[in-house]
C-alpha positions in Angstrom: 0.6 -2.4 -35.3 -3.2 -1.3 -35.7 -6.6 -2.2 -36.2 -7.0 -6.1 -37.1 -2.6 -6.5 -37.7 -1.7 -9.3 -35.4 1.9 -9.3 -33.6 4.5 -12.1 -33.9 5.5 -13.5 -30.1 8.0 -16.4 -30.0 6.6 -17.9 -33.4 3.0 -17.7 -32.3 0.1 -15.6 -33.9 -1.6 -13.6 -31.2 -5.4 -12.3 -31.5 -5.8 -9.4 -33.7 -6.0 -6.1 -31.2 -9.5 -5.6 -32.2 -10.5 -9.3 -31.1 -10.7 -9.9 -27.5 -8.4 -13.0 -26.2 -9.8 -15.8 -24.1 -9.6 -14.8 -20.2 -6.6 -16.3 -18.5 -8.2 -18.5 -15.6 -4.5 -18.9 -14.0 -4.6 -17.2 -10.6 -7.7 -15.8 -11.4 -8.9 -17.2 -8.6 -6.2 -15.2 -6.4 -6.9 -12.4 -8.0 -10.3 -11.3 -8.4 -11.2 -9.4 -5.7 -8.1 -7.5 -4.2 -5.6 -4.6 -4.1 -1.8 -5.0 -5.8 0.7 -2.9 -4.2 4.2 -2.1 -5.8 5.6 -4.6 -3.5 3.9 -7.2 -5.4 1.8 -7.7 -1.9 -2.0 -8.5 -2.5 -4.0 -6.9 -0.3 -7.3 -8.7 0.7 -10.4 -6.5 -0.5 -12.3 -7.8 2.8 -11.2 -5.8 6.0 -9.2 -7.2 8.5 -10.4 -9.7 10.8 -11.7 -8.5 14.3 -8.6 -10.3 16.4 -6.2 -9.3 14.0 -7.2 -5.6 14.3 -7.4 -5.8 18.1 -3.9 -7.5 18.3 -2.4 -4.2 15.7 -4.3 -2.1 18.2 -3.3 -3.1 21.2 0.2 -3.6 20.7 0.9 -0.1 19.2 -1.3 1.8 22.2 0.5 -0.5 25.2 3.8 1.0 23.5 2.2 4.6 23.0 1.2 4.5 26.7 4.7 3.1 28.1 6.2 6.1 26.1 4.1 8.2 27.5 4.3 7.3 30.9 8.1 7.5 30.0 8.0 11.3 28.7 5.7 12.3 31.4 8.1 10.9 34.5 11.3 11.9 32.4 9.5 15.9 32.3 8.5 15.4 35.8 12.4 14.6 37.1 13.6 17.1 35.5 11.8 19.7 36.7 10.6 22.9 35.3 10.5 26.6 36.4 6.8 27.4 36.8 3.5 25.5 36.8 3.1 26.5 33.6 6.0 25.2 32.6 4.9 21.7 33.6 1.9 22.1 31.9 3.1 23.3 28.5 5.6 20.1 28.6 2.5 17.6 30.1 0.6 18.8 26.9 4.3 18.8 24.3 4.7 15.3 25.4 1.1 14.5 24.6 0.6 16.1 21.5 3.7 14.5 20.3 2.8 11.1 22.0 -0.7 10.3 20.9 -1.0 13.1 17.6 1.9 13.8 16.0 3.9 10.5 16.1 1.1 8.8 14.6 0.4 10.7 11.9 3.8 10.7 10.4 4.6 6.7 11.2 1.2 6.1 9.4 1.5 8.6 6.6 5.6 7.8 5.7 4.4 3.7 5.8 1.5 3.7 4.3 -0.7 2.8 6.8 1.2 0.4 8.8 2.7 0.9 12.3 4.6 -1.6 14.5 1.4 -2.9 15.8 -0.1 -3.7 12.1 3.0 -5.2 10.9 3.0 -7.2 13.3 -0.5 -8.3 12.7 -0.6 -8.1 9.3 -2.7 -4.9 8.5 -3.0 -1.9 6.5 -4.9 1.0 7.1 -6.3 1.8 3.5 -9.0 4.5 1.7 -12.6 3.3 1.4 -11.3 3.1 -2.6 -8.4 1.1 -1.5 -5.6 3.8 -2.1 -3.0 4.5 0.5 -3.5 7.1 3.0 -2.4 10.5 3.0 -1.5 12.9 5.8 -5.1 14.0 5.8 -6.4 10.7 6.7 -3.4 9.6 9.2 -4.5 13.7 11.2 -8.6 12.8 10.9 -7.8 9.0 12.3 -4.9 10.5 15.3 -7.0 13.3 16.1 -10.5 11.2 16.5 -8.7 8.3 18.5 -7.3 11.2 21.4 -11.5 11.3 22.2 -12.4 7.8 21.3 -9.5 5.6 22.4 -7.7 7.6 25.0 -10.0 10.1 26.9 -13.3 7.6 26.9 -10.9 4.1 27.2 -11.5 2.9 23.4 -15.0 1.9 24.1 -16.8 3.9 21.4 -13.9 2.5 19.9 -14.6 -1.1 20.1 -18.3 -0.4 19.7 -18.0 1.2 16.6 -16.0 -1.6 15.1 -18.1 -4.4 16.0 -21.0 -2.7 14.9 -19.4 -1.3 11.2 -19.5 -4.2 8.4 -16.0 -3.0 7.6 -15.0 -3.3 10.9 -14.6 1.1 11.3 -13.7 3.0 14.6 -15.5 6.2 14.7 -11.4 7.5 13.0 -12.2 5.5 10.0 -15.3 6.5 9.8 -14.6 10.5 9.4 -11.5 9.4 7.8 -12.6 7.5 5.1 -10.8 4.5 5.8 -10.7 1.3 6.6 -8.1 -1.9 7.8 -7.6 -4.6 5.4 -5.1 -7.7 6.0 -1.9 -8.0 3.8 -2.2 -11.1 2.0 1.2 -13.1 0.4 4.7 -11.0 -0.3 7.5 -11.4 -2.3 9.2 -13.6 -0.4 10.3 -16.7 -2.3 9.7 -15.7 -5.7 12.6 -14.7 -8.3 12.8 -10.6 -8.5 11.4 -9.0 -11.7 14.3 -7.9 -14.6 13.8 -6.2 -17.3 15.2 -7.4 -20.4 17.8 -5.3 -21.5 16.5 -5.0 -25.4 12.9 -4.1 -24.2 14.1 -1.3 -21.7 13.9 1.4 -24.6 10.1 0.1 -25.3 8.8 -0.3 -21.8 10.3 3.1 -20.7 7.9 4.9 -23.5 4.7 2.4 -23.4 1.5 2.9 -21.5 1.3 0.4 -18.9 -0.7 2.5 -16.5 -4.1 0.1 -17.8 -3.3 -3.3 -17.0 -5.3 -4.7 -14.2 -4.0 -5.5 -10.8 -5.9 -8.9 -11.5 -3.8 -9.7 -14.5 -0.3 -8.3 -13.3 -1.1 -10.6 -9.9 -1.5 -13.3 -12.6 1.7 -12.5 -14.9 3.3 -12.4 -11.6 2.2 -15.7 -10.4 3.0 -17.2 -13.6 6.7 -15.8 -14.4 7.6 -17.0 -10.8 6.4 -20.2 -11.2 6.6 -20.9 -14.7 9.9 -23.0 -14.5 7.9 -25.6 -12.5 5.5 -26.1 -15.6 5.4 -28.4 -18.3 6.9 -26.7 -21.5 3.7 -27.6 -23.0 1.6 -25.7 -20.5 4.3 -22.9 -19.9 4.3 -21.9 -23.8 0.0 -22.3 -23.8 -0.7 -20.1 -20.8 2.6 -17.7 -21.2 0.9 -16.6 -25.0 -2.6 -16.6 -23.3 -1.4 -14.0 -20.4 0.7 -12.1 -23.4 -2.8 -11.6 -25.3 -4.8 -11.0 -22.4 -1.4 -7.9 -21.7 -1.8 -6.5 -25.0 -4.8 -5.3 -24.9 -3.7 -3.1 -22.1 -0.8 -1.7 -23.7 0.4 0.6 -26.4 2.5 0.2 -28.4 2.7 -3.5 -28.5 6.3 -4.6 -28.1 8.9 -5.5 -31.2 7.6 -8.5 -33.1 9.2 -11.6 -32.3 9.0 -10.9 -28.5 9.3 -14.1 -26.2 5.7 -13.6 -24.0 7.9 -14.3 -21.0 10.3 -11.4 -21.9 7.4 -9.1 -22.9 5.5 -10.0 -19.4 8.6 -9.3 -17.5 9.2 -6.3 -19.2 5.6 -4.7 -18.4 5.6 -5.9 -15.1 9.5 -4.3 -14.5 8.7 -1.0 -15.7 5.2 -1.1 -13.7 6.7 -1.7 -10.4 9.7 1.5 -11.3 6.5 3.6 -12.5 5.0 2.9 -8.9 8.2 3.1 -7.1 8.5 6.8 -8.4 5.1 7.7 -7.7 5.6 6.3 -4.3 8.5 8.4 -3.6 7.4 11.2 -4.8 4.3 10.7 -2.5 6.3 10.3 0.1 8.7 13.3 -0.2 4.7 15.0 -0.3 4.0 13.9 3.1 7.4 14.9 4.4 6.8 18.5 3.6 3.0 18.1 4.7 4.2 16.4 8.1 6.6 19.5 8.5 4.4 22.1 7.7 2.0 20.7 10.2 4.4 20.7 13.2 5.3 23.9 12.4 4.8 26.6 14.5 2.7 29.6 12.8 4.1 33.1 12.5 7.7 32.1 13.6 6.9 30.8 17.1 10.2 28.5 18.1 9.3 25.3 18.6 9.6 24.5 22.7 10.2 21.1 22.1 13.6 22.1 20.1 
């Protein structure tokens, strides 16, 4: 299948490769402007709203605080040996408290904590990528001065004052909150067709837009609710609009729905393996981080 050859799907003639198809206006609208995780979530390119990033915040520092007031009574019931005893715990239970707890809940989920899942957010990258270890250290690190030791007024100044409503974190991180829009609920989960497993696992999906999958997406789980006159019109529009993203093209004779599916299928497995390997990343950063240098045991251990 090269230059001008067209490819046969479900009995219709689709645009030669070389000629670029109509643009698919279904979910278009959704689509344009946003971020498509490998949950098949669409994250809103604008950031978060103020309340909603107040309401992420507050929740997961009240809880931050009550476990530190918690750590800090436990050490002090106990009892230690020396002064300096109680001060290496005071400062174990903080570090671990308001540094390293964060950093690994915000690095394993992606930017999410209890707090932002409850509210709705994501931390993200300015270039809307998920956040690494680095990031989750820069933003932890930056809110001990900002948020704890001067009360989270620079804090709140910062974010009121930043278009992209930034804490002084974000802004030496390089980051930024941005509200999870839709989910998976409710729609009928991706398969791929058996006979195009063998193609899909060996084509280049790694080009198609998050735009267009959102739109294949949108279409396949709602496709039974359209007319078949409609259904067969737009499911060959989104198949031409696919193609051009893709190579090879699949097996000639390909229903559009099938082909769709099977892009979309091996897309998400592609992302799921990338994701797990990202996170099996961040477990060895995390670790090597909390390590102790030159052999020194670990007192909290």
């Amino acid at each position: 299948m090269h230059g001008g050859e067209s490819v046969q799907v479900h009995g219709d003639s689709l645009p030669p490769r070389d000629r670029p198809p109509s643009r698919v206006g279904y979910g278009a609208e959704v689509a344009t402007q946003g971020i498509l995780t490998g949950e098949g979530v669409l994250l809103e390119a604008e950031p978060a709203s103020f309340a909603s990033r107040m309401l992420g915040a507050a929740i997961d520092y009240l809880l931050a605080a009550a476990v530190l007031v918690a750590a800090l009574i436990a050490a002090s019931s106990v009892g230690v040996a020396s002064d300096s005893g109680g001060r290496i715990a005071v400062i174990v239970a903080m570090v671990t408290v308001l540094v390293l707890v964060p950093v690994t809940v915000e690095t394993l989920s992606r930017g999410r904590s209890l707090g932002r899942l409850v509210s709705g957010v994501r931390i993200v990258r300015d270039d809307g990528g998920p956040v690494t270890v680095r990031h989750a250290i820069v933003r932890a690190l930056v809110g001990v001065v900002e948020i704890w030791a001067l009360l989270g007024i620079p804090a709140l100044i910062a974010s009121i004052a930043s278009p992209h409503g930034k804490r002084l974190g974000d802004m030496v991180a390089g980051t930024y909150a941005v509200r999870v829009r839709g989910g998976p609920s409710g729609r009928a989960p991706l398969v791929m067709p058996a006979h195009l497993a063998g193609w899909a696992h060996h084509a280049d999906v790694a080009r198609l837009p998050d735009s267009l999958a959102l739109a294949a997406r949108q279409f396949l789980g709602r496709a039974p609710q359209l007319s078949p006159a409609s259904r067969a019109e737009l499911g060959t529009r989104l198949t031409a609009q696919v193609l051009t993203h893709v190579h090879p093209w699949p097996p000639a004779g390909t229903h559009p729905e099938l082909f769709l599916a099977a892009v979309l299928a091996e897309r998400r497995e592609r992302e799921l393996a990338t994701e797990a390997a990202r996170t099996r990343r961040a477990h060895l950063e995390a670790d090597a981080f909390t390590r102790l240098p030159y052999g020194v045991p670990d007192p909290t251990t």
